[in-house]
mmCIF file of the protein (N, C-alpha, C, O) and its ligand, coordinates in Angstrom:
data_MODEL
# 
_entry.id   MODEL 
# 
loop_
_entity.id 
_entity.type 
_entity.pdbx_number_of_molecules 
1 polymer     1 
2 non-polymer 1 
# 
_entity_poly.entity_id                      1 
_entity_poly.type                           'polypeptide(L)' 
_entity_poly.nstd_linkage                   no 
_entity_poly.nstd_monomer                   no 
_entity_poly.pdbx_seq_one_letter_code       
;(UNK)(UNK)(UNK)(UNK)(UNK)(UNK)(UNK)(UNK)(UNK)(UNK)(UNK)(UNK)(UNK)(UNK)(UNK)(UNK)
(UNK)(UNK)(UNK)(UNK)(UNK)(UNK)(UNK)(UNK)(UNK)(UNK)(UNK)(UNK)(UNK)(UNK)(UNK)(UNK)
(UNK)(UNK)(UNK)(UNK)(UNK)(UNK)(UNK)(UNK)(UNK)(UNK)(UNK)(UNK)(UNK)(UNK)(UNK)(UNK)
(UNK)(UNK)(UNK)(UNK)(UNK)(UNK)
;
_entity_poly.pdbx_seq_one_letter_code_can   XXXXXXXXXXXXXXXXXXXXXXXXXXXXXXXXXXXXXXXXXXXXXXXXXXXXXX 
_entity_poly.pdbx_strand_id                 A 
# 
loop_
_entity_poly_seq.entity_id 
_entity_poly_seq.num 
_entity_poly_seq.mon_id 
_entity_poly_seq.hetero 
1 1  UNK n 
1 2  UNK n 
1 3  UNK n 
1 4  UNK n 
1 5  UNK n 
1 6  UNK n 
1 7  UNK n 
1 8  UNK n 
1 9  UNK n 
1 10 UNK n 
1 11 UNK n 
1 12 UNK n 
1 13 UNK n 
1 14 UNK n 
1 15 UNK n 
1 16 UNK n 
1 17 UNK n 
1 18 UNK n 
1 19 UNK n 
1 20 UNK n 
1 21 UNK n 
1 22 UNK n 
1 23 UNK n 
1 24 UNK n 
1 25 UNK n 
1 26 UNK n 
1 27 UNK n 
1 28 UNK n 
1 29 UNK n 
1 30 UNK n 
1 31 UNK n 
1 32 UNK n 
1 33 UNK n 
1 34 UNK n 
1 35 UNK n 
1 36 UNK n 
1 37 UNK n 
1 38 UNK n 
1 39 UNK n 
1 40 UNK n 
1 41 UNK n 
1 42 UNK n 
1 43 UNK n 
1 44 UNK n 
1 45 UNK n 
1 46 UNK n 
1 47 UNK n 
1 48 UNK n 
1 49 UNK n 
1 50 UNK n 
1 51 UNK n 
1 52 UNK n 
1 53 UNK n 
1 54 UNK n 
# 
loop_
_struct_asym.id 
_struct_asym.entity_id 
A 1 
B 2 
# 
loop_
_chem_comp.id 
_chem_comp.type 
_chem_comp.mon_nstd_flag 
UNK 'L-peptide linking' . 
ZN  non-polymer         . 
# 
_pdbx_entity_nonpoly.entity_id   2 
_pdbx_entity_nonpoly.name        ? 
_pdbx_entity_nonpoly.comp_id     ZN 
# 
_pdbx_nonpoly_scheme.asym_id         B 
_pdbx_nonpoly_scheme.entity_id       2 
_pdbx_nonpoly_scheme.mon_id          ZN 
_pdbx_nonpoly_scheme.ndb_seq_num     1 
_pdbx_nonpoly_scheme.pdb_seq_num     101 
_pdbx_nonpoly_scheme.auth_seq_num    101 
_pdbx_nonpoly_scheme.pdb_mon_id      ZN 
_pdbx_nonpoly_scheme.auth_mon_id     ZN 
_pdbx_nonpoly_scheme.pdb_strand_id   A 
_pdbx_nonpoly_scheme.pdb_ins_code    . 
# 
loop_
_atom_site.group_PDB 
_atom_site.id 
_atom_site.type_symbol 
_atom_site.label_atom_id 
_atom_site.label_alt_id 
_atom_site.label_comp_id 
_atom_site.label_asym_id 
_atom_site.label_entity_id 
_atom_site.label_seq_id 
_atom_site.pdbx_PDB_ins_code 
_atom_site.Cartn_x 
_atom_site.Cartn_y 
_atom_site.Cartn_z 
_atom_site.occupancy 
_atom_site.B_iso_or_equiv 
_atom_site.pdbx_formal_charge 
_atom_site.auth_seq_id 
_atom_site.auth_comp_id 
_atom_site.auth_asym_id 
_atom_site.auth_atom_id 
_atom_site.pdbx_PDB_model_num 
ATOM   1   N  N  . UNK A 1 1  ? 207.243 11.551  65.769 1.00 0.00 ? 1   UNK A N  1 
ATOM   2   C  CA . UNK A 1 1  ? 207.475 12.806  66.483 1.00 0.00 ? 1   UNK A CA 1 
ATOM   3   C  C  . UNK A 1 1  ? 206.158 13.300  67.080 1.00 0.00 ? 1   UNK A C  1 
ATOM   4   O  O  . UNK A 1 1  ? 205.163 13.541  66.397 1.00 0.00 ? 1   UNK A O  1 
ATOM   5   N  N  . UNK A 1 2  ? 206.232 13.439  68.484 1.00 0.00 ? 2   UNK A N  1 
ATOM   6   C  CA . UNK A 1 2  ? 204.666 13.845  69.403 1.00 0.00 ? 2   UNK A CA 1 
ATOM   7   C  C  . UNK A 1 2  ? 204.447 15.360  68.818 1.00 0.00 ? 2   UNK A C  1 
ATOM   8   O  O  . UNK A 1 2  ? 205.325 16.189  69.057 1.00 0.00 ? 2   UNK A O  1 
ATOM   9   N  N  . UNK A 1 3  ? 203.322 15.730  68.077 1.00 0.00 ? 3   UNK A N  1 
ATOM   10  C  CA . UNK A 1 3  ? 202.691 16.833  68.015 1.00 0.00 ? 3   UNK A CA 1 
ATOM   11  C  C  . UNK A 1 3  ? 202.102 17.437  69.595 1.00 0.00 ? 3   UNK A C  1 
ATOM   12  O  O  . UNK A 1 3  ? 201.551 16.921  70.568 1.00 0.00 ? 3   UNK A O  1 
ATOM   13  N  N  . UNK A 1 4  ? 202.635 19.031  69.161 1.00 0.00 ? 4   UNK A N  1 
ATOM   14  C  CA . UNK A 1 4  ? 202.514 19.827  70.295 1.00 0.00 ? 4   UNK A CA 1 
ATOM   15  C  C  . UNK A 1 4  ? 201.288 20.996  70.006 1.00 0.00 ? 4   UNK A C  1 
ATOM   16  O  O  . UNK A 1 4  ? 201.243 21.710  69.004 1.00 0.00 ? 4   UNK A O  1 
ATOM   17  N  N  . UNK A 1 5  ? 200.400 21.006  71.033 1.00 0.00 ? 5   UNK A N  1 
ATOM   18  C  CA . UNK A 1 5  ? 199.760 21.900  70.726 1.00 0.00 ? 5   UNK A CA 1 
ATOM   19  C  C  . UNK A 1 5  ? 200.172 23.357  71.572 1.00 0.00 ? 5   UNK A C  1 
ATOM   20  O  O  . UNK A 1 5  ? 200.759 23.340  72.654 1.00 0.00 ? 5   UNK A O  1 
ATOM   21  N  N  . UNK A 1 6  ? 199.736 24.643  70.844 1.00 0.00 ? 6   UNK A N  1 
ATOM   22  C  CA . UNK A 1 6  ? 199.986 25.740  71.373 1.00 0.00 ? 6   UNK A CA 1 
ATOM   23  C  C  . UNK A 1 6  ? 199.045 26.224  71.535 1.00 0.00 ? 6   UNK A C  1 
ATOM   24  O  O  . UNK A 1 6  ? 198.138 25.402  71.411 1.00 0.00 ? 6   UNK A O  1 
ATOM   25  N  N  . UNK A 1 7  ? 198.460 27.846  71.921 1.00 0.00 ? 7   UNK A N  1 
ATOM   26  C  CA . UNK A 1 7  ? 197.494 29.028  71.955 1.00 0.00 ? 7   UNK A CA 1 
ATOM   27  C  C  . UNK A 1 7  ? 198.874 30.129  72.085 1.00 0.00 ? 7   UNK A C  1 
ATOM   28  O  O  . UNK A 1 7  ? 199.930 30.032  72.710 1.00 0.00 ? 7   UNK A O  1 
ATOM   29  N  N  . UNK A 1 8  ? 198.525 30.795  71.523 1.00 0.00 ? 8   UNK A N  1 
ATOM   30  C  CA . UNK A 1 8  ? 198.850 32.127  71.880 1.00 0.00 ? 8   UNK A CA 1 
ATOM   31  C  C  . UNK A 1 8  ? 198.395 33.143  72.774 1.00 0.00 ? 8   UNK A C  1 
ATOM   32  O  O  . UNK A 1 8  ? 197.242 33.428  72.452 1.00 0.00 ? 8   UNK A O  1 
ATOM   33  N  N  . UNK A 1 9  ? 198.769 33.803  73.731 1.00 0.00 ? 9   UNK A N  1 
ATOM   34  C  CA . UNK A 1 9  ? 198.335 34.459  74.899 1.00 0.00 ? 9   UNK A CA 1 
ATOM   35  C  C  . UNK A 1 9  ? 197.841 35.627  74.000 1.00 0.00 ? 9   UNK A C  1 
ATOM   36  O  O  . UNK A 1 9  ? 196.651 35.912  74.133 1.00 0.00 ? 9   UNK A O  1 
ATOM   37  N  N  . UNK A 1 10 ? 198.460 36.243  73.235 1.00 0.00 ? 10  UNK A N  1 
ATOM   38  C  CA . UNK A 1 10 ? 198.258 37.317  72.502 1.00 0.00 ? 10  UNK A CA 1 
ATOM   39  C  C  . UNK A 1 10 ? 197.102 37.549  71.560 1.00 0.00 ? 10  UNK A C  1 
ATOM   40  O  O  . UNK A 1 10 ? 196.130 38.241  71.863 1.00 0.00 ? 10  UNK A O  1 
ATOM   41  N  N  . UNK A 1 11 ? 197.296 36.771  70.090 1.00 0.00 ? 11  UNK A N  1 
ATOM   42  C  CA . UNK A 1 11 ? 195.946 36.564  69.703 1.00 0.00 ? 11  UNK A CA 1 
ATOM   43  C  C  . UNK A 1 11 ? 195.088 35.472  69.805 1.00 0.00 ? 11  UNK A C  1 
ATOM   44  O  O  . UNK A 1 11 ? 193.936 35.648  69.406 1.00 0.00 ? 11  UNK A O  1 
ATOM   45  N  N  . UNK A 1 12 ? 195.426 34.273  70.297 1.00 0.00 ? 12  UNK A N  1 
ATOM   46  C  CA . UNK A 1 12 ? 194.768 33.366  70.932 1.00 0.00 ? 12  UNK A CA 1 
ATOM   47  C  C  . UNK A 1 12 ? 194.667 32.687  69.996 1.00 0.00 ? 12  UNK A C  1 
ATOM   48  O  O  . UNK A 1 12 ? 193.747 31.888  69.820 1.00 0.00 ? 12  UNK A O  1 
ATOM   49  N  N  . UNK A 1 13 ? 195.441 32.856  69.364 1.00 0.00 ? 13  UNK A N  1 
ATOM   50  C  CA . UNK A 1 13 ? 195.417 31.700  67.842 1.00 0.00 ? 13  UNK A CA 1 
ATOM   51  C  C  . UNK A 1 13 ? 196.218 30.205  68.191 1.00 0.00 ? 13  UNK A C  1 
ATOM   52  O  O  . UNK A 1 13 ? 197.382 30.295  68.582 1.00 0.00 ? 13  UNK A O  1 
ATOM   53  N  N  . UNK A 1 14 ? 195.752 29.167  68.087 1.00 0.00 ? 14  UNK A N  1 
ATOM   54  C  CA . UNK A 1 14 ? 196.189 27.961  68.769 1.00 0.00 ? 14  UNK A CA 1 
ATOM   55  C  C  . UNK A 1 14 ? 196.588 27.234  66.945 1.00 0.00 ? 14  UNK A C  1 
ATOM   56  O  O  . UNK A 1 14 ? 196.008 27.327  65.864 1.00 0.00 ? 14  UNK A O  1 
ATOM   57  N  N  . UNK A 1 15 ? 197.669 26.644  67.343 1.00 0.00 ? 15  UNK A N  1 
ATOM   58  C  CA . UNK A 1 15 ? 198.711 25.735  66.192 1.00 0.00 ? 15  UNK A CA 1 
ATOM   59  C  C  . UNK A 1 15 ? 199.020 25.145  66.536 1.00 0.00 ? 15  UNK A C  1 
ATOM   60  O  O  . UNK A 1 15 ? 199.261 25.241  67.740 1.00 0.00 ? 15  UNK A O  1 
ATOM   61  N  N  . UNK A 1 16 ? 199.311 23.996  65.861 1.00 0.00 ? 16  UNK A N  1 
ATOM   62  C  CA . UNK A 1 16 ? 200.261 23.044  66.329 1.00 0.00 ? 16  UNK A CA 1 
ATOM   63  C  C  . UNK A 1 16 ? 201.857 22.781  65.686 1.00 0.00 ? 16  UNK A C  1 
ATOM   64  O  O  . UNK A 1 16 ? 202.174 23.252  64.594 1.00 0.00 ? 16  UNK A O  1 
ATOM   65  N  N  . UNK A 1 17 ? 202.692 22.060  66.426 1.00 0.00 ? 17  UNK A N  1 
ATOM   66  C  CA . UNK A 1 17 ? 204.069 22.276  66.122 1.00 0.00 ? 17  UNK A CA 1 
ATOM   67  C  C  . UNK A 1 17 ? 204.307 20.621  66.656 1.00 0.00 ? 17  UNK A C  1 
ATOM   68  O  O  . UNK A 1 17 ? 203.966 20.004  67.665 1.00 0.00 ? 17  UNK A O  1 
ATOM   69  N  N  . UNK A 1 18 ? 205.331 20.157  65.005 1.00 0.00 ? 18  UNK A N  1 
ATOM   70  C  CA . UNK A 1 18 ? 206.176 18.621  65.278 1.00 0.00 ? 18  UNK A CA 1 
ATOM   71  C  C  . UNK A 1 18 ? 207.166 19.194  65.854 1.00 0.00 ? 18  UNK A C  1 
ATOM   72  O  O  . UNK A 1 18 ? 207.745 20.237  65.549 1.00 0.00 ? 18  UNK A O  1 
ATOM   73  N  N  . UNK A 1 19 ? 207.441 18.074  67.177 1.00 0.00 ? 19  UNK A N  1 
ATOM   74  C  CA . UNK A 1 19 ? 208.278 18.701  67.868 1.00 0.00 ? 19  UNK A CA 1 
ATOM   75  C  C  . UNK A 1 19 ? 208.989 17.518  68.653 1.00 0.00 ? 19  UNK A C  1 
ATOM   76  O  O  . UNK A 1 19 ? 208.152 16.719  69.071 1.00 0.00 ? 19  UNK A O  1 
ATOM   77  N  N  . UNK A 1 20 ? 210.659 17.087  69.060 1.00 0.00 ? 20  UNK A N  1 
ATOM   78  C  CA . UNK A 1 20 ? 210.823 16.143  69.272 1.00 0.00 ? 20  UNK A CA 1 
ATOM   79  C  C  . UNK A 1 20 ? 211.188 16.890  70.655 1.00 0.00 ? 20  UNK A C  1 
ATOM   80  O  O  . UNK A 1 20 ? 211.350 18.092  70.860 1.00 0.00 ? 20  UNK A O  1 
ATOM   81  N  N  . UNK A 1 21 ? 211.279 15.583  71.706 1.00 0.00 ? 21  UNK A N  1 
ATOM   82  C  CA . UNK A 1 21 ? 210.920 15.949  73.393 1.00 0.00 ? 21  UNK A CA 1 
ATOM   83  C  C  . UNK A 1 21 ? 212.120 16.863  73.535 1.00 0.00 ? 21  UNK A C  1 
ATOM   84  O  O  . UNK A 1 21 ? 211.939 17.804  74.307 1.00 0.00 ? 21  UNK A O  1 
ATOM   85  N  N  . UNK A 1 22 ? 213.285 16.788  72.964 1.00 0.00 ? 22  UNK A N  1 
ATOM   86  C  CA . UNK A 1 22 ? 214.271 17.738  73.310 1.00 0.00 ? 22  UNK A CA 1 
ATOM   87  C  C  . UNK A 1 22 ? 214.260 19.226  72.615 1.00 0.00 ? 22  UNK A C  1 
ATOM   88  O  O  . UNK A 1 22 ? 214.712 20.155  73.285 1.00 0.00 ? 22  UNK A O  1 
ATOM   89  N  N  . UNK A 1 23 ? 213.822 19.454  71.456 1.00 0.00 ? 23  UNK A N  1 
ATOM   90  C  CA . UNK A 1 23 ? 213.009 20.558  71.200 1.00 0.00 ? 23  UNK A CA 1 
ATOM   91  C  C  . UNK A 1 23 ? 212.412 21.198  72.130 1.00 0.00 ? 23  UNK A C  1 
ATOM   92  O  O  . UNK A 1 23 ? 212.797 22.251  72.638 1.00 0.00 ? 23  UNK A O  1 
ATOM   93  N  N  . UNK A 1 24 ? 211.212 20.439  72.455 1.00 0.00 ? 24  UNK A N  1 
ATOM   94  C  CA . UNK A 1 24 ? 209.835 21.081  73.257 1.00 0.00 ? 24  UNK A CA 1 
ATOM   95  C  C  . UNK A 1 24 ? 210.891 21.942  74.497 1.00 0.00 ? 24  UNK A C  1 
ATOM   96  O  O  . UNK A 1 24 ? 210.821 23.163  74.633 1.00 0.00 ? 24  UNK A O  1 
ATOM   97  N  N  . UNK A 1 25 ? 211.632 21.258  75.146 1.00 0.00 ? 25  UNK A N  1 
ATOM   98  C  CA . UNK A 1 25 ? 212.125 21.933  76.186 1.00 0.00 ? 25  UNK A CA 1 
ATOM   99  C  C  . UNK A 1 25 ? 213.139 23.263  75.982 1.00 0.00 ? 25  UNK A C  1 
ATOM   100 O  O  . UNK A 1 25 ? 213.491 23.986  76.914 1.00 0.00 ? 25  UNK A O  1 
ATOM   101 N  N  . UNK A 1 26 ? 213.544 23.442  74.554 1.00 0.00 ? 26  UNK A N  1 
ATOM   102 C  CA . UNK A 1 26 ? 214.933 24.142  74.572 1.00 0.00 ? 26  UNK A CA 1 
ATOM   103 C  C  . UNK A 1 26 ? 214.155 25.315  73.566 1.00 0.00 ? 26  UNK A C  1 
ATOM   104 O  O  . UNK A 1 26 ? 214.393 26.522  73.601 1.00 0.00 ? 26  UNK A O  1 
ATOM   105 N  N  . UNK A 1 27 ? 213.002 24.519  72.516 1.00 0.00 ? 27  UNK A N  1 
ATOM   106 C  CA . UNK A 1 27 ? 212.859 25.805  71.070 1.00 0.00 ? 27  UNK A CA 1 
ATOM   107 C  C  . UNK A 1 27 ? 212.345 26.982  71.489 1.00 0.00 ? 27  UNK A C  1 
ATOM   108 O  O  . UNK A 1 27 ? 211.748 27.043  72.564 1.00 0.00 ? 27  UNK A O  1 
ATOM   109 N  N  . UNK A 1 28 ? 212.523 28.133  70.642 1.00 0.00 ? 28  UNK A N  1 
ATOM   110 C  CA . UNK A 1 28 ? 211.630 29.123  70.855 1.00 0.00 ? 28  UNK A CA 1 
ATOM   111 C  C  . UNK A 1 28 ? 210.360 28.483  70.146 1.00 0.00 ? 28  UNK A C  1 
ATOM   112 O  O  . UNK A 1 28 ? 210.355 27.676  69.217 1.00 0.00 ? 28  UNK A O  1 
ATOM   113 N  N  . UNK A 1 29 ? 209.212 29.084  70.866 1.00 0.00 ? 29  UNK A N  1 
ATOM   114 C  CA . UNK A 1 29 ? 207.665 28.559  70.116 1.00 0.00 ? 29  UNK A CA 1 
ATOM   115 C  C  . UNK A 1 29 ? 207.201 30.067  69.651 1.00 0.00 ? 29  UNK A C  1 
ATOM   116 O  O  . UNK A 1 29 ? 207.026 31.008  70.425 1.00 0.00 ? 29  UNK A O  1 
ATOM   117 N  N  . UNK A 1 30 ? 207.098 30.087  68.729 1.00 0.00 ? 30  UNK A N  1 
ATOM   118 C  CA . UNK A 1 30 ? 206.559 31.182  68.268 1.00 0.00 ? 30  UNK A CA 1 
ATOM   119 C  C  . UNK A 1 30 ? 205.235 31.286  67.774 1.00 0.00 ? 30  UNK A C  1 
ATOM   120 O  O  . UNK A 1 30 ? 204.755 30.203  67.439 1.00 0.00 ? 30  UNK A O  1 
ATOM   121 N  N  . UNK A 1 31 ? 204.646 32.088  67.660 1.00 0.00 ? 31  UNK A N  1 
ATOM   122 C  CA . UNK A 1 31 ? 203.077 31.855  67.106 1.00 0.00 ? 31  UNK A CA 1 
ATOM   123 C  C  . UNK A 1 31 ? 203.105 32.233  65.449 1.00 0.00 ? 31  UNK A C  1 
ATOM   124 O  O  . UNK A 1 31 ? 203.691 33.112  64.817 1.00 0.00 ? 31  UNK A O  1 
ATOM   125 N  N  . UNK A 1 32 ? 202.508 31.526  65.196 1.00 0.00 ? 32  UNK A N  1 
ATOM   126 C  CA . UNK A 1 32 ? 202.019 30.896  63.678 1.00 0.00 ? 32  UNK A CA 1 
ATOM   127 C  C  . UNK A 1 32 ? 201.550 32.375  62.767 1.00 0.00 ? 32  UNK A C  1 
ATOM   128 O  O  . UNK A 1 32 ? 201.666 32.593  61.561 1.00 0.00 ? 32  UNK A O  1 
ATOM   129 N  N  . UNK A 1 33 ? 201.059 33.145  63.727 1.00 0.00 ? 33  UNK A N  1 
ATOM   130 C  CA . UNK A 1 33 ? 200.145 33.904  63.718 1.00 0.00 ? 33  UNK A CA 1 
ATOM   131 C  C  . UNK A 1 33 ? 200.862 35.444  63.580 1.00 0.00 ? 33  UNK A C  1 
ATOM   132 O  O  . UNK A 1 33 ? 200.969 36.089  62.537 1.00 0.00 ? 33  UNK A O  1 
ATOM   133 N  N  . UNK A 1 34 ? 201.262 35.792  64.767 1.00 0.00 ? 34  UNK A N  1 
ATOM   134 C  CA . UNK A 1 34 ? 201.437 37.099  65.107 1.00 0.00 ? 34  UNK A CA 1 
ATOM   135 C  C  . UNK A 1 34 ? 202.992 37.368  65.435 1.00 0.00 ? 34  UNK A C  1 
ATOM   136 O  O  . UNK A 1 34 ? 203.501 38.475  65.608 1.00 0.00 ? 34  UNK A O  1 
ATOM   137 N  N  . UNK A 1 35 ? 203.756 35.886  65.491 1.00 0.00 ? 35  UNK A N  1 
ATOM   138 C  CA . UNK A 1 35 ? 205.204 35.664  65.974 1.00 0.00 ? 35  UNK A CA 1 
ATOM   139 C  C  . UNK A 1 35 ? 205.607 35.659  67.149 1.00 0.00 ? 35  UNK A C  1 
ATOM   140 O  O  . UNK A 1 35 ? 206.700 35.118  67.313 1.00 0.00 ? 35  UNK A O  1 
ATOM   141 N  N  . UNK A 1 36 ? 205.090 36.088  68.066 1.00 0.00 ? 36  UNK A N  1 
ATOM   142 C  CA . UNK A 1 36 ? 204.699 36.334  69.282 1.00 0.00 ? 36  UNK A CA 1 
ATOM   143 C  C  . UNK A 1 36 ? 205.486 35.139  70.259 1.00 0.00 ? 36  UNK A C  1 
ATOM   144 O  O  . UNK A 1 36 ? 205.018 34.012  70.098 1.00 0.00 ? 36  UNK A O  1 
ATOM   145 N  N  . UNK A 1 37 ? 206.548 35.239  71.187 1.00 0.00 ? 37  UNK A N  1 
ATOM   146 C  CA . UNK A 1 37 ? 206.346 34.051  71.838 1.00 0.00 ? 37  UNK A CA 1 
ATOM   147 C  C  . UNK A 1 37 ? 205.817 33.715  73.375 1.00 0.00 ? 37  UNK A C  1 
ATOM   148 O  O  . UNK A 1 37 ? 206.304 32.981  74.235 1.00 0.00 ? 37  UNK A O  1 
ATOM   149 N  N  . UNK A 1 38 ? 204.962 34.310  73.379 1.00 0.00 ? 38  UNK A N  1 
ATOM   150 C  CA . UNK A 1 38 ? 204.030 34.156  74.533 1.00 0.00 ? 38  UNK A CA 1 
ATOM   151 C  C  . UNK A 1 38 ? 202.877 33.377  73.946 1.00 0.00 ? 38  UNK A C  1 
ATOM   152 O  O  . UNK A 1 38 ? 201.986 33.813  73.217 1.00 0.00 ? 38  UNK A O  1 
ATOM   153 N  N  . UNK A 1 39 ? 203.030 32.295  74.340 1.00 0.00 ? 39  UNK A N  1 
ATOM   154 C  CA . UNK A 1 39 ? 202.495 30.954  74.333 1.00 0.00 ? 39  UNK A CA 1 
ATOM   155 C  C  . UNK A 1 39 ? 201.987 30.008  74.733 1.00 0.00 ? 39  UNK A C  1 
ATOM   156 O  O  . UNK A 1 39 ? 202.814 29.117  74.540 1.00 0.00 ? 39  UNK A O  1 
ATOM   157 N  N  . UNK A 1 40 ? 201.280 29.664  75.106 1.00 0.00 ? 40  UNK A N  1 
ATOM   158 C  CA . UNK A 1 40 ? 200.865 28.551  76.119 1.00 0.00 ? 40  UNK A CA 1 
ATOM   159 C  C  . UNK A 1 40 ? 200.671 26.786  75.692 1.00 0.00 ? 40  UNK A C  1 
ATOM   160 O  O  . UNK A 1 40 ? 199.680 26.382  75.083 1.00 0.00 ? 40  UNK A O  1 
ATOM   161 N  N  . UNK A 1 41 ? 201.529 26.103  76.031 1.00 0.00 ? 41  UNK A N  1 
ATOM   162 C  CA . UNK A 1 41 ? 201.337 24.846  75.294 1.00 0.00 ? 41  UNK A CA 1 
ATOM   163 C  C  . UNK A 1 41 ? 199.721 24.657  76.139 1.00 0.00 ? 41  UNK A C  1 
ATOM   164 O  O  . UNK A 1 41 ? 199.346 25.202  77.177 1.00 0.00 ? 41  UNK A O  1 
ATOM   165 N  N  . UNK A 1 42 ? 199.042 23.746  75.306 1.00 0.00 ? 42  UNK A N  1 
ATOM   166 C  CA . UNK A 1 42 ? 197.740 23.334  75.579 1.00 0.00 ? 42  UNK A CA 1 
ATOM   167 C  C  . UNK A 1 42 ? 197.930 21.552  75.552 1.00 0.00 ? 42  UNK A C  1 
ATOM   168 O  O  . UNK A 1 42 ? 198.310 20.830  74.630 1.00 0.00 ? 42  UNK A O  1 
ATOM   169 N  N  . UNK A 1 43 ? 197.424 21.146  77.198 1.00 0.00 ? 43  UNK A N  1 
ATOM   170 C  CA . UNK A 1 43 ? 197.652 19.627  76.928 1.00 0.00 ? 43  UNK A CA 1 
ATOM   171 C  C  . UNK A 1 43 ? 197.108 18.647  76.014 1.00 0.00 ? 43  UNK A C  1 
ATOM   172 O  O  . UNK A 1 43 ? 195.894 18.577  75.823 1.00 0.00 ? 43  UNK A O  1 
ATOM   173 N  N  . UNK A 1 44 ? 197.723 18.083  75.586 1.00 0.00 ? 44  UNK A N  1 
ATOM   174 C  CA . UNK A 1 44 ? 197.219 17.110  74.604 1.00 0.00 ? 44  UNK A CA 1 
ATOM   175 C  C  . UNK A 1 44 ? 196.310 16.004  75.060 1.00 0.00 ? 44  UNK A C  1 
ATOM   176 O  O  . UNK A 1 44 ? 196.374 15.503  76.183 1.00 0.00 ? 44  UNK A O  1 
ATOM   177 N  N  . UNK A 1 45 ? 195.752 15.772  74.443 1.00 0.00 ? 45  UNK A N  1 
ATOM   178 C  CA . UNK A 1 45 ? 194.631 14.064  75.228 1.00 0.00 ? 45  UNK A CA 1 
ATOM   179 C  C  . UNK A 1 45 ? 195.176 12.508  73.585 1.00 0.00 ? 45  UNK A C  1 
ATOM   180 O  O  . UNK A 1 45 ? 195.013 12.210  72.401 1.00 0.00 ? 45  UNK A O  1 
ATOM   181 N  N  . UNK A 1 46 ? 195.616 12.246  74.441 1.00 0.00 ? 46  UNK A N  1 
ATOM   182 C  CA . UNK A 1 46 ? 195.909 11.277  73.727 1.00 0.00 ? 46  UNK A CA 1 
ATOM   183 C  C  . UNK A 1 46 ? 195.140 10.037  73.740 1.00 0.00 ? 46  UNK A C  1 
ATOM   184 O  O  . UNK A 1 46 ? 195.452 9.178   74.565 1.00 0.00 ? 46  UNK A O  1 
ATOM   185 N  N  . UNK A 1 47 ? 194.034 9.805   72.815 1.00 0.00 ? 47  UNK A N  1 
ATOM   186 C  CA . UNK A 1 47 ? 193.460 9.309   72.471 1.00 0.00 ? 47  UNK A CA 1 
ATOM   187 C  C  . UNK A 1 47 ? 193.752 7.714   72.754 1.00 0.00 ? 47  UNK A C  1 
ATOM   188 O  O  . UNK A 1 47 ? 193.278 6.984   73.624 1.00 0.00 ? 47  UNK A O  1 
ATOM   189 N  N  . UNK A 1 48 ? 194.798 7.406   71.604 1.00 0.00 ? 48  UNK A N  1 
ATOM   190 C  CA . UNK A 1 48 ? 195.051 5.907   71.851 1.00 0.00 ? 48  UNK A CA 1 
ATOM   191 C  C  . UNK A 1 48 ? 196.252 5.844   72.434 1.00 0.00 ? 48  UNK A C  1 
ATOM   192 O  O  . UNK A 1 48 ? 197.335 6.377   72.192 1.00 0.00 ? 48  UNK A O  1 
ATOM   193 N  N  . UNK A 1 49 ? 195.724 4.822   73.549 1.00 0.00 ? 49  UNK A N  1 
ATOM   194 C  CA . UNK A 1 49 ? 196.958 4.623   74.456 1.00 0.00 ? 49  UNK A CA 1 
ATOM   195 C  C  . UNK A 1 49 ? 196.852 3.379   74.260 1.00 0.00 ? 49  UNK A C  1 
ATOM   196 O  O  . UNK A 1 49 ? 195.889 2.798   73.760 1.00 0.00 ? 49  UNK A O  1 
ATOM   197 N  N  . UNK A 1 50 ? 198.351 2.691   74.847 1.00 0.00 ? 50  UNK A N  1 
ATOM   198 C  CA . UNK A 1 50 ? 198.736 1.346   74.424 1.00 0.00 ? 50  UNK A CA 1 
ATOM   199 C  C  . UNK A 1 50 ? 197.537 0.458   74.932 1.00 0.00 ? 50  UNK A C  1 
ATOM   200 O  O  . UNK A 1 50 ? 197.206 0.522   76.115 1.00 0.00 ? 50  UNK A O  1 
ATOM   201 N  N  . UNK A 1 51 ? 196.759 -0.530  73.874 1.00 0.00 ? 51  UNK A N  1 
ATOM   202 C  CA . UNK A 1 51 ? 196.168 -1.404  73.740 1.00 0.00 ? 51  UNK A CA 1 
ATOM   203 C  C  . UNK A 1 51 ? 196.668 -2.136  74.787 1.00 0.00 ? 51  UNK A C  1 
ATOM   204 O  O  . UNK A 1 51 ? 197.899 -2.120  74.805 1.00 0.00 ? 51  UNK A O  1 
ATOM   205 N  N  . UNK A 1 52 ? 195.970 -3.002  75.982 1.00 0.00 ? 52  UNK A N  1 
ATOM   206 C  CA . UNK A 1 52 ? 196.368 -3.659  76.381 1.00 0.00 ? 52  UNK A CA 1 
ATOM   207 C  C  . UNK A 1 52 ? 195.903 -5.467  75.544 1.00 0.00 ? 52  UNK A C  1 
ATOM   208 O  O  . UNK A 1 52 ? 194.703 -5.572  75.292 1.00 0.00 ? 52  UNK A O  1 
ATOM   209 N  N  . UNK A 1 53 ? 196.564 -6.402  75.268 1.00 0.00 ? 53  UNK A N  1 
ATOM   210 C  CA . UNK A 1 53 ? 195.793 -7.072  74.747 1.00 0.00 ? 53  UNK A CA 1 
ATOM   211 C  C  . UNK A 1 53 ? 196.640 -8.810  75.031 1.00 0.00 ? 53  UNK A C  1 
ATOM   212 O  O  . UNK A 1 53 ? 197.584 -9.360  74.464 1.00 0.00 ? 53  UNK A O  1 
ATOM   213 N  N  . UNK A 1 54 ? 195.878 -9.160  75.993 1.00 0.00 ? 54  UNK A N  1 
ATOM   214 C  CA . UNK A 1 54 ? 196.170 -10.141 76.630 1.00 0.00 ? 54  UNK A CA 1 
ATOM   215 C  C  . UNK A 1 54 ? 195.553 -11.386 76.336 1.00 0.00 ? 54  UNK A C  1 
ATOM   216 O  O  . UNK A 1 54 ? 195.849 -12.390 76.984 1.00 0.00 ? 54  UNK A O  1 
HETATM 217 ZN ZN . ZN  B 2 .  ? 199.706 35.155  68.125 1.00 0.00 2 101 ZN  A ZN 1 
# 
């Protein structure tokens, strides 16, 4: 399951949330923090990407 990162617009408290792709589009995201759902997902950098190995 792709981990999602958040921030909160409000207190700016950033969490993360397991989240499966049909989730991400439909859940409420709430903040961790303050409950708040003004939110901002923050892009992820995904580190390892498929090995190419030929
Ligand atoms: Zn908050």
């Amino acid at each position: 399951m792709p981990q999602y990162e958040f921030e909160c617009r409000k207190c700016k408290k950033v969490f993360t949330l397991l989240l499966r792709i049909s989730e991400r589009a439909t859940a409420k995201i709430q903040c961790s923090g303050c409950g708040s759902e003004d939110v901002e997902a923050v892009m992820q950098t995904f580190v390892a990407r498929t090995a190419r190995k030929s």
